[in-house]
PDB file of N, CA, C, O and CB in Angstrom:
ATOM      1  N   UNK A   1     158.068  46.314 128.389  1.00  0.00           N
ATOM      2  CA  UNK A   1     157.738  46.765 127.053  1.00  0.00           C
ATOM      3  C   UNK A   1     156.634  47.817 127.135  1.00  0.00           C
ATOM      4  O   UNK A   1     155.665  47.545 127.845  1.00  0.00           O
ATOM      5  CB  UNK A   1     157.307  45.576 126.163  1.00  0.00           C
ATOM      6  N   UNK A   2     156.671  49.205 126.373  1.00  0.00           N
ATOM      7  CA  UNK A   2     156.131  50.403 126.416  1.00  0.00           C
ATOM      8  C   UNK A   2     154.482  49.586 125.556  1.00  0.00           C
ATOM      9  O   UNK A   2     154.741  48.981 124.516  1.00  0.00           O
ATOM     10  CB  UNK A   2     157.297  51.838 125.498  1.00  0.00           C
ATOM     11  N   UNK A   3     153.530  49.592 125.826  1.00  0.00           N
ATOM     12  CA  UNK A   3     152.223  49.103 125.432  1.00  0.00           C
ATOM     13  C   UNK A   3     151.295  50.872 124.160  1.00  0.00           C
ATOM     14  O   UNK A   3     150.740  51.028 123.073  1.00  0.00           O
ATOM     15  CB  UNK A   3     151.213  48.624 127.507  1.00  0.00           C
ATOM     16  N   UNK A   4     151.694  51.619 125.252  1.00  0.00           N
ATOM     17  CA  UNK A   4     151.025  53.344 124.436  1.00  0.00           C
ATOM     18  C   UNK A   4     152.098  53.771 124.953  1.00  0.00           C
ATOM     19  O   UNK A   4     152.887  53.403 125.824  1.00  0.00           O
ATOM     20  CB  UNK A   4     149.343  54.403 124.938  1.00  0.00           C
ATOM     21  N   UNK A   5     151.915  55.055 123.891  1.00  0.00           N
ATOM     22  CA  UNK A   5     152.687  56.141 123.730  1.00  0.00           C
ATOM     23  C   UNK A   5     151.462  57.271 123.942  1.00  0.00           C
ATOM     24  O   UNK A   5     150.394  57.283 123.329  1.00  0.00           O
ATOM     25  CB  UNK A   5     153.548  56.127 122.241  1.00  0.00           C
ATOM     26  N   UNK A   6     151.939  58.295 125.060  1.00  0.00           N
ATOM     27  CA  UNK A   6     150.981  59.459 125.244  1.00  0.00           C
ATOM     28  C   UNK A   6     151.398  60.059 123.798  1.00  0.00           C
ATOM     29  O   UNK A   6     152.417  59.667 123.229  1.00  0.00           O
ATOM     30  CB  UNK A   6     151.257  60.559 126.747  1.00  0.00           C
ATOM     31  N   UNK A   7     150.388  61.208 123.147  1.00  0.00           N
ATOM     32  CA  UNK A   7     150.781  61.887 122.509  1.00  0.00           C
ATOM     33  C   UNK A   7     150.874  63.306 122.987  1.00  0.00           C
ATOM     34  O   UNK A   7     150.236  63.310 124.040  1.00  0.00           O
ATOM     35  CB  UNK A   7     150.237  61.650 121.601  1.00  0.00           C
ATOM     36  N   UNK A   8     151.393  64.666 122.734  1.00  0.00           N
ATOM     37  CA  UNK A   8     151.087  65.283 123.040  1.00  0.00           C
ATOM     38  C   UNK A   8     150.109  66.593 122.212  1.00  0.00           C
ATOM     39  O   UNK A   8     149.955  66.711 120.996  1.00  0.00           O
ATOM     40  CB  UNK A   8     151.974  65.246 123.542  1.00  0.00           C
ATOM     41  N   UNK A   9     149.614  67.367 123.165  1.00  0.00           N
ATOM     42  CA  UNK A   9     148.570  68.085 122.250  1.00  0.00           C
ATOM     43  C   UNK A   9     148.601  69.543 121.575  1.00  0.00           C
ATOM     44  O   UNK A   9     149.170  70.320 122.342  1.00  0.00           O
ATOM     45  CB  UNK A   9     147.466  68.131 122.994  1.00  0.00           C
ATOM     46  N   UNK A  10     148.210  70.118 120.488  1.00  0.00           N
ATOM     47  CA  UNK A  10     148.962  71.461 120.138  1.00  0.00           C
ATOM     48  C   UNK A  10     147.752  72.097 120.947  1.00  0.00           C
ATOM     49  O   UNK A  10     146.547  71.903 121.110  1.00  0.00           O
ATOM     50  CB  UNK A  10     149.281  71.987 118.277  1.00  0.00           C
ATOM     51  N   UNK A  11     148.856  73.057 121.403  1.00  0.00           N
ATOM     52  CA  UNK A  11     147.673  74.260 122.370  1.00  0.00           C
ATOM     53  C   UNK A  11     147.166  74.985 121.134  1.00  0.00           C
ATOM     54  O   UNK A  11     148.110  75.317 120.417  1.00  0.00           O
ATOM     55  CB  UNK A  11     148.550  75.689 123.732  1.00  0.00           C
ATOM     56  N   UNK A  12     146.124  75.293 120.715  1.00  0.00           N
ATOM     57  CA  UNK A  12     145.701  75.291 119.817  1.00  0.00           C
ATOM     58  C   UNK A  12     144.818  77.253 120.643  1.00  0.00           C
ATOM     59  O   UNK A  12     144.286  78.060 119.881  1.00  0.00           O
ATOM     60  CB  UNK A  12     144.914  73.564 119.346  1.00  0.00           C
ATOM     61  N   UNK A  13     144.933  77.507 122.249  1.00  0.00           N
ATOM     62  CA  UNK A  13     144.663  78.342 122.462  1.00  0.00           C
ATOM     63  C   UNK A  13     146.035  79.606 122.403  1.00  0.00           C
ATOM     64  O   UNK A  13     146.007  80.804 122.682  1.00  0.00           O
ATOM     65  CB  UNK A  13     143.954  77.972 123.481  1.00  0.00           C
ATOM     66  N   UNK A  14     146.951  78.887 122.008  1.00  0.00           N
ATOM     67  CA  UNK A  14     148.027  79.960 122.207  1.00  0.00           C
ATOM     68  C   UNK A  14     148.574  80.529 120.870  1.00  0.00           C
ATOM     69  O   UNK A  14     149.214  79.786 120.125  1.00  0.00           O
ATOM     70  CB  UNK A  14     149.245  79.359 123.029  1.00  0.00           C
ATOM     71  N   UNK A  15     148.334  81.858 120.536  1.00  0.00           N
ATOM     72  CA  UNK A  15     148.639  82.321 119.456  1.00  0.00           C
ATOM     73  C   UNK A  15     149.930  82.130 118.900  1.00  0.00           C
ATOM     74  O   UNK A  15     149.872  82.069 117.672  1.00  0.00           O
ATOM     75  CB  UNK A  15     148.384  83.401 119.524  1.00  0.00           C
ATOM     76  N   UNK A  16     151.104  82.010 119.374  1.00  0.00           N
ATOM     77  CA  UNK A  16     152.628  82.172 118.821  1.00  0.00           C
ATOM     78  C   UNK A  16     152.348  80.443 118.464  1.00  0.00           C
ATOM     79  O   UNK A  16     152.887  80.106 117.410  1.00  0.00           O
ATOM     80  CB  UNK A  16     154.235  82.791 120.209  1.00  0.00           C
ATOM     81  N   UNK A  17     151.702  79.490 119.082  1.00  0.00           N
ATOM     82  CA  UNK A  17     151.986  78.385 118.508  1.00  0.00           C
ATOM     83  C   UNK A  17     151.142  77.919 117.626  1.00  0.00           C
ATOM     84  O   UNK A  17     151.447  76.897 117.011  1.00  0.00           O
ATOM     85  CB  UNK A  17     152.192  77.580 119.281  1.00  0.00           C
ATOM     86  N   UNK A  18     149.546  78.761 117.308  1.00  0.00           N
ATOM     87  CA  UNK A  18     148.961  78.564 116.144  1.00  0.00           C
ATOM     88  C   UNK A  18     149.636  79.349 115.184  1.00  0.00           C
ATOM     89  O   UNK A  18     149.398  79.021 114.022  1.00  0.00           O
ATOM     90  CB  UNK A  18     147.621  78.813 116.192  1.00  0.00           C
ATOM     91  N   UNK A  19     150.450  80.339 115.354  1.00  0.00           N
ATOM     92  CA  UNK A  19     151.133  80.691 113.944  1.00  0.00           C
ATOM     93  C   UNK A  19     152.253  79.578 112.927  1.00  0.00           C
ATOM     94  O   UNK A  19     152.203  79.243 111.743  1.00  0.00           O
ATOM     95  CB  UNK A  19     152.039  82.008 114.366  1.00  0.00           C
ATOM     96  N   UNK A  20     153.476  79.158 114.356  1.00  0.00           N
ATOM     97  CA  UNK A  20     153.880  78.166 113.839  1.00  0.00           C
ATOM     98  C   UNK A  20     153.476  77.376 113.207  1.00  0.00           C
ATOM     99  O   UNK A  20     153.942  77.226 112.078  1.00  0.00           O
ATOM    100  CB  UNK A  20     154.201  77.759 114.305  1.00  0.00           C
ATOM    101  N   UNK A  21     152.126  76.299 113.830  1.00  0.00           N
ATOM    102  CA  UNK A  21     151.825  75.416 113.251  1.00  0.00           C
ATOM    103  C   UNK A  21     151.339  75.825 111.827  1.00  0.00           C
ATOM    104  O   UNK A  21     151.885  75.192 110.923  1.00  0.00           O
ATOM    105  CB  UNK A  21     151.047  74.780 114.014  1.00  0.00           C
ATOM    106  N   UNK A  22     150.293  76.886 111.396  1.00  0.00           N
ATOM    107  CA  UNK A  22     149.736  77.522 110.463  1.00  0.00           C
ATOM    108  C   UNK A  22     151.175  77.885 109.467  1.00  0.00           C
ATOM    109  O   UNK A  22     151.309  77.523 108.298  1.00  0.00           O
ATOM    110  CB  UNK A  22     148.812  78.794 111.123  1.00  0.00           C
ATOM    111  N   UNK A  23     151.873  78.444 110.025  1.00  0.00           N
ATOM    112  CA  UNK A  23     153.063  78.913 108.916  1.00  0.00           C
ATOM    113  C   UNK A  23     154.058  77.058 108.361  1.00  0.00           C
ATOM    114  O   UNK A  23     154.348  76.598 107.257  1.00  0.00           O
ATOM    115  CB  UNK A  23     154.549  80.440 110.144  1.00  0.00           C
ATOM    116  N   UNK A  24     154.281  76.508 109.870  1.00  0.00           N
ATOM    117  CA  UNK A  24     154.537  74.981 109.098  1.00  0.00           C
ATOM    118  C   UNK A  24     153.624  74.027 108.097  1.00  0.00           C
ATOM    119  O   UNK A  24     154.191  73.555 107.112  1.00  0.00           O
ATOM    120  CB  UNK A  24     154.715  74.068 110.156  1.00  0.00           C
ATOM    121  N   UNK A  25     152.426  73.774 108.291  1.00  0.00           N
ATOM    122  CA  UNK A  25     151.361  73.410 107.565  1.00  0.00           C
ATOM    123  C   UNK A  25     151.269  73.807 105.969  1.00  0.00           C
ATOM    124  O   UNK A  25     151.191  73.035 105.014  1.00  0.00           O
ATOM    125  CB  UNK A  25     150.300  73.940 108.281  1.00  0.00           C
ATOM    126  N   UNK A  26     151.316  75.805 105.975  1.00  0.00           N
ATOM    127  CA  UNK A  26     151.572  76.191 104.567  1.00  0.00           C
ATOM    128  C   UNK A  26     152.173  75.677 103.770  1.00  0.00           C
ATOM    129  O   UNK A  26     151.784  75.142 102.732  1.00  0.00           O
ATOM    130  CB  UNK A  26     151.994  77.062 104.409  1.00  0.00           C
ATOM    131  N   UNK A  27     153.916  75.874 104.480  1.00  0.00           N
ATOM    132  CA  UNK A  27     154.988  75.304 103.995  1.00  0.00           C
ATOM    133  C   UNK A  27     155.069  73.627 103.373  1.00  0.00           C
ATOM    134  O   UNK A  27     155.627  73.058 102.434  1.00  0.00           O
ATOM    135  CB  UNK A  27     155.820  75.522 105.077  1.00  0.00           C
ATOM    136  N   UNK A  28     154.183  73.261 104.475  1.00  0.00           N
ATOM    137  CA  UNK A  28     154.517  71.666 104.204  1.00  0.00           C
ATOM    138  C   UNK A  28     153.648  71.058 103.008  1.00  0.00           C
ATOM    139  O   UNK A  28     154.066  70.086 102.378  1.00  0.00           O
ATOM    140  CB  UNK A  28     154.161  70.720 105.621  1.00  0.00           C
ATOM    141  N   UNK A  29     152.249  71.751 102.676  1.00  0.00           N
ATOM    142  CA  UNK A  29     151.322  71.627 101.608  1.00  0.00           C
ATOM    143  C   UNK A  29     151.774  72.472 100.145  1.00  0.00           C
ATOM    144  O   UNK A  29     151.796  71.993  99.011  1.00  0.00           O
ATOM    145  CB  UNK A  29     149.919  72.172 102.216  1.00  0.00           C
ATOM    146  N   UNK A  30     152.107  73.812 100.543  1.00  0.00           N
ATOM    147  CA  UNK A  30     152.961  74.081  98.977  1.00  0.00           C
ATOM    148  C   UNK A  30     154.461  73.172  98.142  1.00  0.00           C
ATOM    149  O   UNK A  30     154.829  73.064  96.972  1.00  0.00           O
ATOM    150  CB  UNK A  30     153.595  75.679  99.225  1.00  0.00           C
ATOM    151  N   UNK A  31     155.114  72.534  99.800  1.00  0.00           N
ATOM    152  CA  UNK A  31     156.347  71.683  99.624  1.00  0.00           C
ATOM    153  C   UNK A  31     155.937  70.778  98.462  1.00  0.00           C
ATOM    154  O   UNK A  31     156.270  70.815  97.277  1.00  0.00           O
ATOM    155  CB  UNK A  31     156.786  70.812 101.007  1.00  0.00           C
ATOM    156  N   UNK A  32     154.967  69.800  99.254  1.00  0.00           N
ATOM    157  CA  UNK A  32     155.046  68.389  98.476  1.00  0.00           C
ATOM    158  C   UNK A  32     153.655  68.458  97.899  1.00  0.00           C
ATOM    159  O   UNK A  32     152.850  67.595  98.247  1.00  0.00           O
ATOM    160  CB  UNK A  32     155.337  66.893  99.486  1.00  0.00           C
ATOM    161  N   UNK A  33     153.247  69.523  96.942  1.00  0.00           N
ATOM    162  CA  UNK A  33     151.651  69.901  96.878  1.00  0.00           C
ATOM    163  C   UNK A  33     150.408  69.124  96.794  1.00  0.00           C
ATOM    164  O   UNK A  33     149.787  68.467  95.959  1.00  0.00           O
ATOM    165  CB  UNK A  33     151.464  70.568  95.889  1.00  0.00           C
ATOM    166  N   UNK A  34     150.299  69.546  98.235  1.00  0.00           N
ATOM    167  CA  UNK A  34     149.402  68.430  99.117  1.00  0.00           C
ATOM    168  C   UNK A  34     148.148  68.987  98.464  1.00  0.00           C
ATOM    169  O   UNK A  34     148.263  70.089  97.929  1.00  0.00           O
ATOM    170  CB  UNK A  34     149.433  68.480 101.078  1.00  0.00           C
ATOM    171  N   UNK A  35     147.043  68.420  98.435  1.00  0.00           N
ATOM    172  CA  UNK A  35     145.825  69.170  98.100  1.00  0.00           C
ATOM    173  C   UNK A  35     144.565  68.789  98.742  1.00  0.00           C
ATOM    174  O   UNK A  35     143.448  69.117  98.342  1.00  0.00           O
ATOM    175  CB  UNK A  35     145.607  69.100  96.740  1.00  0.00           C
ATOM    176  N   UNK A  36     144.924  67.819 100.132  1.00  0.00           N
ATOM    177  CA  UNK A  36     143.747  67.752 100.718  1.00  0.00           C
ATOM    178  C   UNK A  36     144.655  67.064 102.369  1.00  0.00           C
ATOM    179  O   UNK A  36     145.462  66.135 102.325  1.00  0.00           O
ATOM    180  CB  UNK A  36     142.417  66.644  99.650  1.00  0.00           C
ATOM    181  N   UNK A  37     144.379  67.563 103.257  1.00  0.00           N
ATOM    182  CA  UNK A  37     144.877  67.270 104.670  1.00  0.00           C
ATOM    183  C   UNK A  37     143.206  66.570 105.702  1.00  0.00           C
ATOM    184  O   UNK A  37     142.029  66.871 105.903  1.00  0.00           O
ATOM    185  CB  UNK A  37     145.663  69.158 105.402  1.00  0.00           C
ATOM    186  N   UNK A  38     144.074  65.669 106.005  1.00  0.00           N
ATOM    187  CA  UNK A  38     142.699  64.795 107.171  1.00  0.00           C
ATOM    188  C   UNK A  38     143.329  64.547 108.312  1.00  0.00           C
ATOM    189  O   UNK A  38     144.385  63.915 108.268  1.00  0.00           O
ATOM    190  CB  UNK A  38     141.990  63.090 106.698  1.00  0.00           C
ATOM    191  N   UNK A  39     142.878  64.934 109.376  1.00  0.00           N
ATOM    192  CA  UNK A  39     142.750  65.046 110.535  1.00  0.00           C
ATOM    193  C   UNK A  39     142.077  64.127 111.624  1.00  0.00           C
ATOM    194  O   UNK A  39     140.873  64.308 111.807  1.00  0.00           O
ATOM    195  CB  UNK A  39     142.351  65.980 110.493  1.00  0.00           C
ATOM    196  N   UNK A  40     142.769  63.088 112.422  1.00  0.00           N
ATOM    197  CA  UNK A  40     142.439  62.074 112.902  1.00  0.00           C
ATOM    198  C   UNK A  40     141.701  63.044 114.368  1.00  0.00           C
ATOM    199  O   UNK A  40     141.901  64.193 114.762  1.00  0.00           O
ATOM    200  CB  UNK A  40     143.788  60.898 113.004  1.00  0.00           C
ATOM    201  N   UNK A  41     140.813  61.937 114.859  1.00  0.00           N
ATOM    202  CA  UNK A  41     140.156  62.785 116.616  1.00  0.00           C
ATOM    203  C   UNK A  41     139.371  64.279 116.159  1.00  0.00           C
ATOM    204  O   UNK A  41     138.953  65.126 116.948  1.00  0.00           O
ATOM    205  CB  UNK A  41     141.963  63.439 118.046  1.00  0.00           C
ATOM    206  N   UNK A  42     139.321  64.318 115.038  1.00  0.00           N
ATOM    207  CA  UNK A  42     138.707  65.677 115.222  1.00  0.00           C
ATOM    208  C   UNK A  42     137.800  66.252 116.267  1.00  0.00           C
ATOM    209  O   UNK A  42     138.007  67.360 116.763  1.00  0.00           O
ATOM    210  CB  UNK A  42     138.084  65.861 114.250  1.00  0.00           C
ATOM    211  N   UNK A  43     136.741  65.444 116.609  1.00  0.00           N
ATOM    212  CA  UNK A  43     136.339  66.321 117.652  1.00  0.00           C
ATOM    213  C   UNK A  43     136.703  66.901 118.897  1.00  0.00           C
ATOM    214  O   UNK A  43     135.995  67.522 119.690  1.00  0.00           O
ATOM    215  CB  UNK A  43     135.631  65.992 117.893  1.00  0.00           C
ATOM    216  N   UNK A  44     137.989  66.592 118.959  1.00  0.00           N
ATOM    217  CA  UNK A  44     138.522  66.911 120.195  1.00  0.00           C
ATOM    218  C   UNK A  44     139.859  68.245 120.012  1.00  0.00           C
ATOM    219  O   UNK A  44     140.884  68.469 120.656  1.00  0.00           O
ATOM    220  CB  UNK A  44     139.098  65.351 120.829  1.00  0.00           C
ATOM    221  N   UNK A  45     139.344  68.786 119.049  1.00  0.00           N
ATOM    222  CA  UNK A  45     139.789  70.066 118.257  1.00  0.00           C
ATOM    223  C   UNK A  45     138.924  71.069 118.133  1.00  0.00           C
ATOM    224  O   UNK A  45     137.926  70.974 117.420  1.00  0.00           O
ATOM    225  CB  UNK A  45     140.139  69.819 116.969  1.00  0.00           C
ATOM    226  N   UNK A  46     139.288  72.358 118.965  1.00  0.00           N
ATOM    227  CA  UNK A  46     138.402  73.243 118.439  1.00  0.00           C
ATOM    228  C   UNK A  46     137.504  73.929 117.769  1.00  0.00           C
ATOM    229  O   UNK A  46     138.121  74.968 117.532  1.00  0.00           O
ATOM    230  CB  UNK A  46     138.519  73.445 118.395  1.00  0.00           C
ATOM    231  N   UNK A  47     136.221  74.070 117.200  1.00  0.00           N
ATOM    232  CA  UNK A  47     135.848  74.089 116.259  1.00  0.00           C
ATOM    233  C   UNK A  47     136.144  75.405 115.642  1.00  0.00           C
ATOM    234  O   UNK A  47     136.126  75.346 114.413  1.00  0.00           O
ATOM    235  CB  UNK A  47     134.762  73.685 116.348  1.00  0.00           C
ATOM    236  N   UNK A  48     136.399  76.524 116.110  1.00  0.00           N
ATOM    237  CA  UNK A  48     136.635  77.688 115.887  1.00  0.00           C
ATOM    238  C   UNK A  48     138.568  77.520 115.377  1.00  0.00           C
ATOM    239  O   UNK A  48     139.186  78.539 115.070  1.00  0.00           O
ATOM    240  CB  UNK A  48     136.092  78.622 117.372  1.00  0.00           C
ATOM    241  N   UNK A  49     139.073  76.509 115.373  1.00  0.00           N
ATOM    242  CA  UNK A  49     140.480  76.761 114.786  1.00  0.00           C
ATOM    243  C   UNK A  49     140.323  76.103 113.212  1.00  0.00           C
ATOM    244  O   UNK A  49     141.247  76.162 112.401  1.00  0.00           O
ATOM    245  CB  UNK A  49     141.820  75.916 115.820  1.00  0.00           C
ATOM    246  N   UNK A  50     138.627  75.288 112.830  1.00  0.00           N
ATOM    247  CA  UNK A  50     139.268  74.745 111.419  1.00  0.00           C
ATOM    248  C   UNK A  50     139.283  75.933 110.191  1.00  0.00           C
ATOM    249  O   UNK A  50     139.754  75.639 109.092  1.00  0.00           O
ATOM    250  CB  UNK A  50     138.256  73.347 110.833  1.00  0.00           C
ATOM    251  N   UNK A  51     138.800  77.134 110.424  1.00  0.00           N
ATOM    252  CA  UNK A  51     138.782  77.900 109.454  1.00  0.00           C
ATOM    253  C   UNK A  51     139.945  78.546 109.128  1.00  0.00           C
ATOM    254  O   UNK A  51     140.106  78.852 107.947  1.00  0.00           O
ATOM    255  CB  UNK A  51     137.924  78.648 109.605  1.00  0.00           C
ATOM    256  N   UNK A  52     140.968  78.871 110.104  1.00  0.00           N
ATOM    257  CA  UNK A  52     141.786  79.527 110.020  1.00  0.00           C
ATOM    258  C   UNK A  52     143.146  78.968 109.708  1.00  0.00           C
ATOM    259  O   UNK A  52     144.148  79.588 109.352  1.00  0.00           O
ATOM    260  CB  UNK A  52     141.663  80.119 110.926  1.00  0.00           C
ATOM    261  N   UNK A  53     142.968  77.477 109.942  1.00  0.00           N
ATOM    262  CA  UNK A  53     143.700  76.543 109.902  1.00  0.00           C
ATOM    263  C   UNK A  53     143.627  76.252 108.195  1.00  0.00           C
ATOM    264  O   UNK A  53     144.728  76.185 107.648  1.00  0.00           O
ATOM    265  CB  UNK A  53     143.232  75.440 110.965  1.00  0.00           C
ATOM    266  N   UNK A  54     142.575  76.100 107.438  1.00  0.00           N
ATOM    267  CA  UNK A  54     142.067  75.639 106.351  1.00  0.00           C
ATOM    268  C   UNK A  54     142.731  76.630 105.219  1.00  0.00           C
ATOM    269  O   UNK A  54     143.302  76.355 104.163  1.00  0.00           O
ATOM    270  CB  UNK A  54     140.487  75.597 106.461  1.00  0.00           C
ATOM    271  N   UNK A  55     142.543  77.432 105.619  1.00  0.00           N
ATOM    272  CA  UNK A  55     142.959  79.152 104.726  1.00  0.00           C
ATOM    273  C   UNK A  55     144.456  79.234 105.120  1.00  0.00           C
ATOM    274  O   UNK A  55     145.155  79.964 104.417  1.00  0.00           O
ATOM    275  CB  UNK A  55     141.948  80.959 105.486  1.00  0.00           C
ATOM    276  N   UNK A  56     144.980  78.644 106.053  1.00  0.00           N
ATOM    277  CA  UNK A  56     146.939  78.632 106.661  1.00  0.00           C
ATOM    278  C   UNK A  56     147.285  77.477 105.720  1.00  0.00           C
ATOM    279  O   UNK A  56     148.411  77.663 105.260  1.00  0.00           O
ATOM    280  CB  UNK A  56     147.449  78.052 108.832  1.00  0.00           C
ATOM    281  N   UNK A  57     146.670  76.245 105.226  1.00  0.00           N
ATOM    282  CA  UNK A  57     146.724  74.991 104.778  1.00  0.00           C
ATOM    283  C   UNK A  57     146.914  75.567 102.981  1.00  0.00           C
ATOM    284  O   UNK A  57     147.926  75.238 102.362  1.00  0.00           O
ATOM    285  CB  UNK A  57     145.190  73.960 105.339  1.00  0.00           C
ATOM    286  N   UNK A  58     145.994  76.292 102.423  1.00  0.00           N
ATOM    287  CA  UNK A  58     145.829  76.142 101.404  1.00  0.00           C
ATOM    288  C   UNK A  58     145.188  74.870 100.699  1.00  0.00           C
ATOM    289  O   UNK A  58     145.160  74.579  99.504  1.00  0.00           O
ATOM    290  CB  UNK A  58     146.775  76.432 101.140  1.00  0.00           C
ATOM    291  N   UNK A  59     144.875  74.459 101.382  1.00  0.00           N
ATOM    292  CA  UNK A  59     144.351  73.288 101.170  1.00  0.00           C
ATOM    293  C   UNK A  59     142.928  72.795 101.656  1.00  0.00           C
ATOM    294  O   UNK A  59     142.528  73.311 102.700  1.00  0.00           O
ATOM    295  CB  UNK A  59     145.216  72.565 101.607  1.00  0.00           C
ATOM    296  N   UNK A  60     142.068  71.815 101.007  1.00  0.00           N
ATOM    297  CA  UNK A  60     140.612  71.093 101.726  1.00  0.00           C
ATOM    298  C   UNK A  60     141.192  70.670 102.739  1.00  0.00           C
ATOM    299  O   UNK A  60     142.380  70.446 102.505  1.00  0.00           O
ATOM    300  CB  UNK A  60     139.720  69.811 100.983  1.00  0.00           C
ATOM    301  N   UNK A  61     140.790  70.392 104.088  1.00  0.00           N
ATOM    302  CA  UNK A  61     140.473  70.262 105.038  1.00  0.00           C
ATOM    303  C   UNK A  61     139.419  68.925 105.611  1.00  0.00           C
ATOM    304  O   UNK A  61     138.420  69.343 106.195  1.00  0.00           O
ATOM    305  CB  UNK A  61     140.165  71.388 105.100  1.00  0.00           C
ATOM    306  N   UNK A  62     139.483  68.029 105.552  1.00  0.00           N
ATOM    307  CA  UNK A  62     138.420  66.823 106.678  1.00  0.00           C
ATOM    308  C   UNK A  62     139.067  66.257 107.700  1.00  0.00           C
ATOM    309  O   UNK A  62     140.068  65.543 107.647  1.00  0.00           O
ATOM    310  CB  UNK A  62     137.814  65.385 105.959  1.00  0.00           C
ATOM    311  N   UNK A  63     138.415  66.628 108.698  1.00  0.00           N
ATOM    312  CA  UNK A  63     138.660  65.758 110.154  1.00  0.00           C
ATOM    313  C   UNK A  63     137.908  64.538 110.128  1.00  0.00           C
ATOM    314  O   UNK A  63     136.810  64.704 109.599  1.00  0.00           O
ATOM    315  CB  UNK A  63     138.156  66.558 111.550  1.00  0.00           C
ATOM    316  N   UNK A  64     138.163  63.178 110.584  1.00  0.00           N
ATOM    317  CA  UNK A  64     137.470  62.279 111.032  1.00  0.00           C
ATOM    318  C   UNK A  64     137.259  61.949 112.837  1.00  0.00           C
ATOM    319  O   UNK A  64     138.222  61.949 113.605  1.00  0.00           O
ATOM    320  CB  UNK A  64     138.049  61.272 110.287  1.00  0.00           C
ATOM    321  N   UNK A  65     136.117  61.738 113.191  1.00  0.00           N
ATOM    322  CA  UNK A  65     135.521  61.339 114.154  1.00  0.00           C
ATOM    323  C   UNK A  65     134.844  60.546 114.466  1.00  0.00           C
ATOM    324  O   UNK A  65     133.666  60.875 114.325  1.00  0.00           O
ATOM    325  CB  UNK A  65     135.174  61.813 114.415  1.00  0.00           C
ATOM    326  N   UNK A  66     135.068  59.084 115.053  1.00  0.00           N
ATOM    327  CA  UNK A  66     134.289  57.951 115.346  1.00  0.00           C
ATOM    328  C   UNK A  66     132.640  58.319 116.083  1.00  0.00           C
ATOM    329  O   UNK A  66     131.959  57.446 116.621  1.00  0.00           O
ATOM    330  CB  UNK A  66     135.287  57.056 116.370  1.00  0.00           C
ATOM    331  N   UNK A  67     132.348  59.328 115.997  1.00  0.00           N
ATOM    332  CA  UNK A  67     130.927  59.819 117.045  1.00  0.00           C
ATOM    333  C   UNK A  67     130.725  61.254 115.868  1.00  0.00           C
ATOM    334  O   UNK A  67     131.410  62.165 115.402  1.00  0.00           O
ATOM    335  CB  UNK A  67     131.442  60.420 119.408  1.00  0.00           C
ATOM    336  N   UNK A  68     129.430  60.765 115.798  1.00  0.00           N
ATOM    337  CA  UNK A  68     128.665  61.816 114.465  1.00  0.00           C
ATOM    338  C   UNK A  68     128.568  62.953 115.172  1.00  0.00           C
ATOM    339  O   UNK A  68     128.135  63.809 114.401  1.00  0.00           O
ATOM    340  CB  UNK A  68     126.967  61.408 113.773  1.00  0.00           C
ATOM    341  N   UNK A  69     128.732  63.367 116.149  1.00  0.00           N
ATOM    342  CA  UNK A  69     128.543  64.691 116.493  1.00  0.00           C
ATOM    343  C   UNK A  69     129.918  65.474 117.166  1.00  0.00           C
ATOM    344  O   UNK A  69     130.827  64.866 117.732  1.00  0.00           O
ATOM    345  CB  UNK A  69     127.331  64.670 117.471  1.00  0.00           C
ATOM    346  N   UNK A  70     129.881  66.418 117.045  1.00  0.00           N
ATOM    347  CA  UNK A  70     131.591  67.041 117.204  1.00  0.00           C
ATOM    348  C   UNK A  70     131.047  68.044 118.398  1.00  0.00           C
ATOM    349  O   UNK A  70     131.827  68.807 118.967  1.00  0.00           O
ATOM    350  CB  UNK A  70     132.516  68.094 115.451  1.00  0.00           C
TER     351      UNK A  70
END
């Protein structure tokens, strides 16, 4: 019996796949009009991708992180 499941991680350094994700995200928050997206592990996310990500979202933006400092 499988106990974890790896997940895998968005390269978050590679431009053709921050567009995707950014152009899916749009889509998926104007779809079902989302108006606030949270983000599990945040600190283990770039800090330089939440702005661009936030403004692709249309939407507020909070990551959570078990450790007060990112």
């Amino acid at each position: 019996m499988l106990d974890k499941v790896a997940l895998m991680d968005v390269d978050t350094e590679n431009d053709s796949v921050l567009k995707a994700y950014y152009d899916w995200t749009g889509c998926f928050v104007k779809e079902y009009g989302i108006d606030s997206l949270r983000t599990d592990a945040a600190r283990h996310i770039q800090v330089d991708f939440w702005q661009s990500f936030t403004e692709a979202a249309g939407a507020s933006c909070i990551g959570k992180s078990l450790r007060m400092t990112l």
